[in-house]
C-alpha positions as CSV (number, residue, x, y, z in Angstrom):
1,X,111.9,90.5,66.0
2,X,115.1,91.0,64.1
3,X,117.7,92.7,66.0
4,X,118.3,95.8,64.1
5,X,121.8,97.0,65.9
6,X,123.9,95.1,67.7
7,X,124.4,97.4,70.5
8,X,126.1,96.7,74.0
9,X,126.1,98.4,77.1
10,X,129.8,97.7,78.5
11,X,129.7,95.4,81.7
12,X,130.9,97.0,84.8
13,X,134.2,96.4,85.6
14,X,137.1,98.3,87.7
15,X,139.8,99.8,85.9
16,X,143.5,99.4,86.3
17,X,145.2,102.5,87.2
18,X,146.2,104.7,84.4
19,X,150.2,103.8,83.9
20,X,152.6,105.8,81.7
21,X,154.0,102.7,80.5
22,X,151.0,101.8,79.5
23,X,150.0,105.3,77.9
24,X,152.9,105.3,75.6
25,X,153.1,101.8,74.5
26,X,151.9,102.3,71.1
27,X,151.0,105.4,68.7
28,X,147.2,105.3,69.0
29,X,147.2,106.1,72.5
30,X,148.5,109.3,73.3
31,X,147.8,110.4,69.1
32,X,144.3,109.2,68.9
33,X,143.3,110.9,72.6
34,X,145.6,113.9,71.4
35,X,144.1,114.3,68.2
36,X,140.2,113.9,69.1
37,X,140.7,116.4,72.1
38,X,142.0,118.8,69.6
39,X,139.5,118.3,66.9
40,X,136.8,119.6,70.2
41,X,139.0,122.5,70.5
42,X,139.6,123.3,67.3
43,X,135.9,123.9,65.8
44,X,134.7,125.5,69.2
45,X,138.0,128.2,68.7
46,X,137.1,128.6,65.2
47,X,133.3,129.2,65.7
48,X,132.7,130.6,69.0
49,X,136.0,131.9,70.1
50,X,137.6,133.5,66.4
51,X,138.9,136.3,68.1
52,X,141.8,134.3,69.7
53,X,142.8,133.1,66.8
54,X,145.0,136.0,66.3
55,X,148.5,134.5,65.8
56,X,150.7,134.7,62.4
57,X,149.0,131.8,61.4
58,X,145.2,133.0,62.2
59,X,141.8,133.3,60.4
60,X,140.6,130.7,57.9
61,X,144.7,129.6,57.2
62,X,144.8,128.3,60.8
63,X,141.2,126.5,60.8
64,X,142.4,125.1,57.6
65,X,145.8,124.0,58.3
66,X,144.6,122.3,62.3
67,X,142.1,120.6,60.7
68,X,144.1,118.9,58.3
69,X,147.5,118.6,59.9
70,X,146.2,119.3,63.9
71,X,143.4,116.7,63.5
72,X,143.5,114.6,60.4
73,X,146.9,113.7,59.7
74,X,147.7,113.5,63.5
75,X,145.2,110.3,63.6
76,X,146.4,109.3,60.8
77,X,149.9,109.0,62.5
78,X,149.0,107.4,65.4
79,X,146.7,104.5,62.9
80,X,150.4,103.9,60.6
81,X,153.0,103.6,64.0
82,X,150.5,101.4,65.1
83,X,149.7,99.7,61.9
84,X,153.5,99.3,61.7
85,X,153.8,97.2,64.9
86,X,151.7,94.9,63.1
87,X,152.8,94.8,59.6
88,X,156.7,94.6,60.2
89,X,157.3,93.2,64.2
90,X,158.7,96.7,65.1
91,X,157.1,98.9,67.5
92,X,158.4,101.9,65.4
93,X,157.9,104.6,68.8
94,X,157.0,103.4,71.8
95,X,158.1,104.5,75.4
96,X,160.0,107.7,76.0
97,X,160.6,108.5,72.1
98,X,156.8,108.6,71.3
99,X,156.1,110.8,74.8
100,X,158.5,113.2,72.8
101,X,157.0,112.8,69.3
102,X,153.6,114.1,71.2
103,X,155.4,116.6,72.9
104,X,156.4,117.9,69.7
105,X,152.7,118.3,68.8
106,X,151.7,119.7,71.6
107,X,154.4,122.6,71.2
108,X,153.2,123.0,67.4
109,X,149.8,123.7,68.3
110,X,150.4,126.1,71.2
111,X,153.2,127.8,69.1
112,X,150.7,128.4,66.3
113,X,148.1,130.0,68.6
114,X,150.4,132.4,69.9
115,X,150.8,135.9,68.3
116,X,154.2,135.9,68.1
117,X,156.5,135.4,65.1
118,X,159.1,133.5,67.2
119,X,156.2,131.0,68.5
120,X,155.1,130.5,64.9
121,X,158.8,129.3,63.9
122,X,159.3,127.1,67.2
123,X,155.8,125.5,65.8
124,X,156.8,124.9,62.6
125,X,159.7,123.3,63.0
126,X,158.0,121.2,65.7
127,X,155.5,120.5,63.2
128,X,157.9,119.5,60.7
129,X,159.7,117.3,63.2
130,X,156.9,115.8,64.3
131,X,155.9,114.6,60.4
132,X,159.4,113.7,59.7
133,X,160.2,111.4,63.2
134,X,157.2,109.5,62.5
135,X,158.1,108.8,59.0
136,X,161.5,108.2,60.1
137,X,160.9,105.8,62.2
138,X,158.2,103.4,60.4
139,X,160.5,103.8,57.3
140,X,163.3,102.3,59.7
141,X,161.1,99.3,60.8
142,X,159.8,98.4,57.5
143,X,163.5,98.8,56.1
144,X,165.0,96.4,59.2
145,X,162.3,94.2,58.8
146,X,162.1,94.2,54.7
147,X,158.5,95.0,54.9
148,X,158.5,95.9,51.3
149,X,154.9,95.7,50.7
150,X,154.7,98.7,53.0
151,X,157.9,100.4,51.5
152,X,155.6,103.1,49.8
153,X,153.8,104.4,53.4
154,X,156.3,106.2,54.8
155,X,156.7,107.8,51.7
156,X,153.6,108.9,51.5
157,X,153.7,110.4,55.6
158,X,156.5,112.4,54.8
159,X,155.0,113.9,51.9
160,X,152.4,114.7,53.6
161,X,154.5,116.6,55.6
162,X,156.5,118.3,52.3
163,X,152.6,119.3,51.8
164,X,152.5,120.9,55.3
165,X,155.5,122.8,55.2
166,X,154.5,124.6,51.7
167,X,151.7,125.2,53.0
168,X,153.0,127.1,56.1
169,X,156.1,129.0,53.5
170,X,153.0,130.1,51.9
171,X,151.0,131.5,54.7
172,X,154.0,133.6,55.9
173,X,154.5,134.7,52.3
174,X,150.8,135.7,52.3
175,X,150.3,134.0,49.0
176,X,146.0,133.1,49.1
177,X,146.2,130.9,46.1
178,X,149.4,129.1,47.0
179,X,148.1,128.4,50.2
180,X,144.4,126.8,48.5
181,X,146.8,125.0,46.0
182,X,149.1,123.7,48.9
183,X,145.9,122.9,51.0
184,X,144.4,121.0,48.5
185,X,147.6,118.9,48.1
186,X,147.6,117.8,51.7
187,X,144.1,116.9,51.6
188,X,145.0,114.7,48.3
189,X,147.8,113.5,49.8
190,X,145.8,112.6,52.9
191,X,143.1,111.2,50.9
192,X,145.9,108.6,49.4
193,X,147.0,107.6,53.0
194,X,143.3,107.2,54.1
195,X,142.1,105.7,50.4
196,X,145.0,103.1,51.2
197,X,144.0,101.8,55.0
198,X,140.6,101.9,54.4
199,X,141.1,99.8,51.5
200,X,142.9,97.4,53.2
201,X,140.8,96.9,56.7
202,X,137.2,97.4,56.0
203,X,137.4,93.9,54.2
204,X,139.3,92.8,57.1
205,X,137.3,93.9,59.8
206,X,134.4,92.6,57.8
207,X,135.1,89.4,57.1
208,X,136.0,88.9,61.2
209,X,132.7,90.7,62.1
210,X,130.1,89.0,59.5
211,X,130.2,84.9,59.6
212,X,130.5,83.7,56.2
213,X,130.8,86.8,54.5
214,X,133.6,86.9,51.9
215,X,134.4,90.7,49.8
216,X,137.2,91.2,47.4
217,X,140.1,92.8,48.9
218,X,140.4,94.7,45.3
219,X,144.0,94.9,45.6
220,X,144.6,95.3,41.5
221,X,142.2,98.4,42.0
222,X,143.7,99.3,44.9
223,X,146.8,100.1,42.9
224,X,145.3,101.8,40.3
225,X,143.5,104.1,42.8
226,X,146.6,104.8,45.2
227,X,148.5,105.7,41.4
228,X,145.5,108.0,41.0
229,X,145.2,109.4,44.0
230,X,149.0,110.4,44.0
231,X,148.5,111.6,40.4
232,X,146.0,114.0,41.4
233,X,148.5,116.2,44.0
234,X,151.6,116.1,41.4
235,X,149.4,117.2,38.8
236,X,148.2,120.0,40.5
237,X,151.7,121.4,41.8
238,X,152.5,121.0,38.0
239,X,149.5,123.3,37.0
240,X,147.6,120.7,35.0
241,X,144.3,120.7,36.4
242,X,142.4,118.7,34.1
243,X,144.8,115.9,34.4
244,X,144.4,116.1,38.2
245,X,140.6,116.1,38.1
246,X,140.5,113.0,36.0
247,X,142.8,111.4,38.1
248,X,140.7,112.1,41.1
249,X,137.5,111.0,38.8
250,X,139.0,107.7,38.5
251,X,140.3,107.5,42.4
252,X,136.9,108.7,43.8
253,X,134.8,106.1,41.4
254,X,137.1,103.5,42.4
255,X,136.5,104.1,45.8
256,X,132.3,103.9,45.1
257,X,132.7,100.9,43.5
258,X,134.7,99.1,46.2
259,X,132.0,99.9,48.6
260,X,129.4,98.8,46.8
261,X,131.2,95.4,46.2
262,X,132.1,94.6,49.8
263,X,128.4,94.1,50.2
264,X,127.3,97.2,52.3
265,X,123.2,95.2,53.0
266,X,125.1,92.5,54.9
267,X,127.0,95.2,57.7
268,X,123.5,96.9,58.1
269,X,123.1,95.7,61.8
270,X,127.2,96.4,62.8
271,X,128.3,100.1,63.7
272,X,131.7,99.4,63.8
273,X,131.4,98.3,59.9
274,X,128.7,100.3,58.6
275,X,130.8,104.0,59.5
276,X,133.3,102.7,58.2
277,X,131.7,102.0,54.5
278,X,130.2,105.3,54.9
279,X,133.1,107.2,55.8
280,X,135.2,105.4,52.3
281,X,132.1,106.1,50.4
282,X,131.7,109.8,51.3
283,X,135.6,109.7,50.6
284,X,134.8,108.6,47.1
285,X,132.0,111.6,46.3
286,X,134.4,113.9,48.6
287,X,137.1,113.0,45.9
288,X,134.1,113.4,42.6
289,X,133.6,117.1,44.0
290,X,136.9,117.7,44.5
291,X,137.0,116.4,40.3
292,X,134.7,118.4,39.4
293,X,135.9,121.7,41.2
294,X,139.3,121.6,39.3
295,X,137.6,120.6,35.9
296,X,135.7,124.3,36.0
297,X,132.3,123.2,37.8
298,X,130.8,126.5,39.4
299,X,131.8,125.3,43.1
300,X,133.2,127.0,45.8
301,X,137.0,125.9,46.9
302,X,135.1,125.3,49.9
303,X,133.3,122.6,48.5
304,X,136.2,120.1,48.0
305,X,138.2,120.8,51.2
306,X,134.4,120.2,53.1
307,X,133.4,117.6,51.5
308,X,136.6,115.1,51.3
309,X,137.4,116.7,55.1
310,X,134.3,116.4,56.9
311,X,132.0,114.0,54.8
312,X,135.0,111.6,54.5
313,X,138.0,112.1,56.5
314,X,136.0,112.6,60.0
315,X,133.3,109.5,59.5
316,X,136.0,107.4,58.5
317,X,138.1,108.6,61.8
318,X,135.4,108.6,64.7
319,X,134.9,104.8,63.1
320,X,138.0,103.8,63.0
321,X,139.7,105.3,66.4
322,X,137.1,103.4,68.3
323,X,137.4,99.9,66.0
324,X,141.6,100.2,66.3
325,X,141.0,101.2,70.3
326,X,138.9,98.2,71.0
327,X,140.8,95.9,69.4
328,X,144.4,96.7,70.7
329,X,142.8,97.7,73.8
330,X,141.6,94.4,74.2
331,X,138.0,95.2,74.6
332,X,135.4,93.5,73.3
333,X,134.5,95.0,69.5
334,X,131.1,95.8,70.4
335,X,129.1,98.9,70.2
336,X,127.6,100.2,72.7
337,X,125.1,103.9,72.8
338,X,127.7,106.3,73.5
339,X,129.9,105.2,70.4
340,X,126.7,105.2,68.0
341,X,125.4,108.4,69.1
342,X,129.2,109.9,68.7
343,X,128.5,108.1,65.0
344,X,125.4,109.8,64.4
345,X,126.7,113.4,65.7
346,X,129.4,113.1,63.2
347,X,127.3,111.8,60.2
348,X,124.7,115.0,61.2
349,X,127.8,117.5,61.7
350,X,129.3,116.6,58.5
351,X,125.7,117.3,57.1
352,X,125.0,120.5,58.7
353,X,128.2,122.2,57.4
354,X,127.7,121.2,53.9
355,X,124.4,122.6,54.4
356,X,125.8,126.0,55.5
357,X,128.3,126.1,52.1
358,X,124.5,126.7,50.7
359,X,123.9,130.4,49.8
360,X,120.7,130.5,52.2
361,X,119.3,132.5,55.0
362,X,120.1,129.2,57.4
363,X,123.6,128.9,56.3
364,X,124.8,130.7,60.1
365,X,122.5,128.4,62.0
366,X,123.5,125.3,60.3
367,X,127.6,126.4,60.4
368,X,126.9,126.5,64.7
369,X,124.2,123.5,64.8
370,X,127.5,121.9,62.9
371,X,129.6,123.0,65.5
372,X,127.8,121.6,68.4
373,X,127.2,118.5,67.0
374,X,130.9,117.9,66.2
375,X,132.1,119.1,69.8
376,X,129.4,116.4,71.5
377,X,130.6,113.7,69.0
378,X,133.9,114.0,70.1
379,X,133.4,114.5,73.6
380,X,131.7,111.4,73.4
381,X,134.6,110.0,72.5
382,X,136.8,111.2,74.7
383,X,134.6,110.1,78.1
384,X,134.4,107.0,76.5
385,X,137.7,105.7,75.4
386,X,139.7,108.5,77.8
387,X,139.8,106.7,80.6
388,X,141.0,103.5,78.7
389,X,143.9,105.2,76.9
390,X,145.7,106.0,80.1
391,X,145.0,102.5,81.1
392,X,146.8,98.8,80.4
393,X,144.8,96.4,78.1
394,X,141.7,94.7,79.1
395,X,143.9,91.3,79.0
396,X,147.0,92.3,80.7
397,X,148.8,91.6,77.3
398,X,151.7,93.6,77.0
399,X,153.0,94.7,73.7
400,X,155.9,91.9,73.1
401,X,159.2,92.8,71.9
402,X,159.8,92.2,68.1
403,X,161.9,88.4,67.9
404,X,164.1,88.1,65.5
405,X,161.8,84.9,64.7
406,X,158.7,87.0,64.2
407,X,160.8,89.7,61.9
408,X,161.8,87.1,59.7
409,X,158.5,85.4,59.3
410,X,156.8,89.0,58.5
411,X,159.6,89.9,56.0
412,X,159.2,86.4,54.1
């Protein structure tokens, strides 16, 4: 009988003691456990526990704003410093600079559950801090290394963070549709960052996974859809929402297409592939919504920020913090039931709380069923790759120091 998963239990093995060294020797490690913890938190605050909530930055603004910035983008982060590593021969933070980077995070969110007006300022500028030192630093790599093929990423981390800080002027100013408008440009300007890596690993990791498979890399489109994608966000600061919604019409039909084209049949049986076409398709419809919101269409702002956050943004994340973990863990990239079930609790949480946007008597039961699901998913998650976070790799391979060799080679 054809195998129709290729699913592994993990083999037994003792585990290294957990070492800081080890901990803070690239982004992903302390961001990736950071930000999947907080994503558990987050959603059980918001549904079960709203009345806490009850800082400056409270209600729907604060769900909003820690699922984008507190979750999202905070992956995100830890994926580029990484990345960086890789693409220039820089580790861009690594040691006692990145402990402070999270440190910084960890003082943003506490600040901005506090109900005090001083605790929201020390959070914002920690916030801000936080957004700007990353950026900082990978631009700095990619500029010592003359990395200029990745010139534009930093670019696009810090906006994100220009994005974050409107957003939190607004909330203090109490301005609703600033705040949607500013919301919405994050999530574009996320969308660009994610639009970007996806389009550059999923062929990757692909090609490695599937003997004899060969996908485009669609670099030519890939331009046209990062212009379109950064379109969309300039346009809608500028007030010209047409323009914006065809730009994300183009971006989002891009993305479709490119999916389709890297062959989706032939990843059927691999996990750590198939979530990951999933998650860029769903970012493609996410972004075809989001079109057709700003073009008139009689849809809830809800509908957007759902279906790019959840349907995309979170599928594409639970699959690609536990493809980048094995890897630079050194772990063998095999699934195994824990990781697919943490899949399939995303795939059905992302489900559920579209289902609730739906004017029906079952919209409060599918909002909590969402709930659940997501906080298993992650928890998941957590007691898998947890304990291997804190740890030194598999191999005993320690990150090496750039060479001056090795930043040549990469900058030719």
């Amino acid at each position: 009988m054809a195998e129709l998963l290729r699913i592994e239990e993990p083999a037994a093995a003792p585990l290294p003691p957990p070492q800081w060294r080890a901990f803070l020797e690239l982004g992903f490690r302390p961001l990736y456990l950071a930000g999947a913890l907080w994503a558990l938190v987050s959603i059980a605050l918001w549904v079960f526990a709203p009345q806490w909530l009850a800082g400056p930055l409270g209600g729907v603004a604060w769900h909003a704003h820690e699922m984008l910035w507190g979750f999202v983008a905070t992956i995100a982060v830890g994926f580029l410093l990484t990345a960086g590593a890789n693409w220039t021969g820089m580790n861009p933070l690594h040691g006692p600079a990145l402990g402070a980077l999270a440190c910084l995070w960890v003082l943003a969110r506490v600040g901005f559950l506090l109900p005090w007006q001083g605790a929201f300022v020390a959070a914002v500028a920690c916030e801000l801090l936080f957004f700007g030192w990353a950026a900082a630093a990978l631009a700095l790599a990619v500029w010592r290394t003359r990395n200029h093929r990745n010139a534009g990423v930093p670019l696009l981390l810090a906006a994100l963070g220009v994005a974050d800080a409107l957003f939190l002027r607004s909330v203090r100013a109490n301005g609703y549709e600033a705040l949607t408008t500013y919301l919405l440009c994050g999530l574009l300007c996320m969308s660009a960052i994610a639009l970007l890596i996806a389009r550059r690993v999923i062929p990757f990791f692909a090609m490695r996974a599937v003997g004899g498979l060969a996908i485009p890399m669609h670099t030519r489109s890939g331009q046209w859809q990062l212009a379109a994608a950064l379109a969309a966000p300039a346009c809608l600061l500028a007030g010209w929402r047409p323009a914006a919604a065809a730009a994300l019409l183009a971006a989002g039909a891009i993305a479709l297409w490119q999916v389709l084209s890297w062959k989706p049949l032939a990843v059927r049986r691999v996990p750590l592939l198939w979530i990951l076409y999933l998650g860029h398709a769903c970012m493609g419809a996410g972004l075809l919504v989001a079109a057709a919101h700003l073009a008139g269409g009689p849809l809830r702002a809800a509908w957007p920020v759902h279906a790019i956050g959840i349907a995309g943004f979170s599928v594409l994340i639970i699959g690609m913090i536990t493809r980048t973990a094995l890897g630079h863990l050194g772990r063998p990239l095999r699934t195994d039931r824990t990781m697919v079930a943490a899949y399939l609790l995303v795939i059905a949480a992302a489900a559920l709380r579209l289902a609730a946007l739906l004017p029906t008597a079952m919209a409060g039961a599918a909002l909590h069923a969402s709930a659940l699901a997501w906080v298993a998913a992650f928890a998941l998650y957590l007691w898998r790759f947890a304990p291997l976070l804190v740890r030194p790799r598999a191999d005993a391979r320690p990150v090496p120091p750039p060479s001056l060799a090795r930043i040549r080679r990469t900058a030719g």
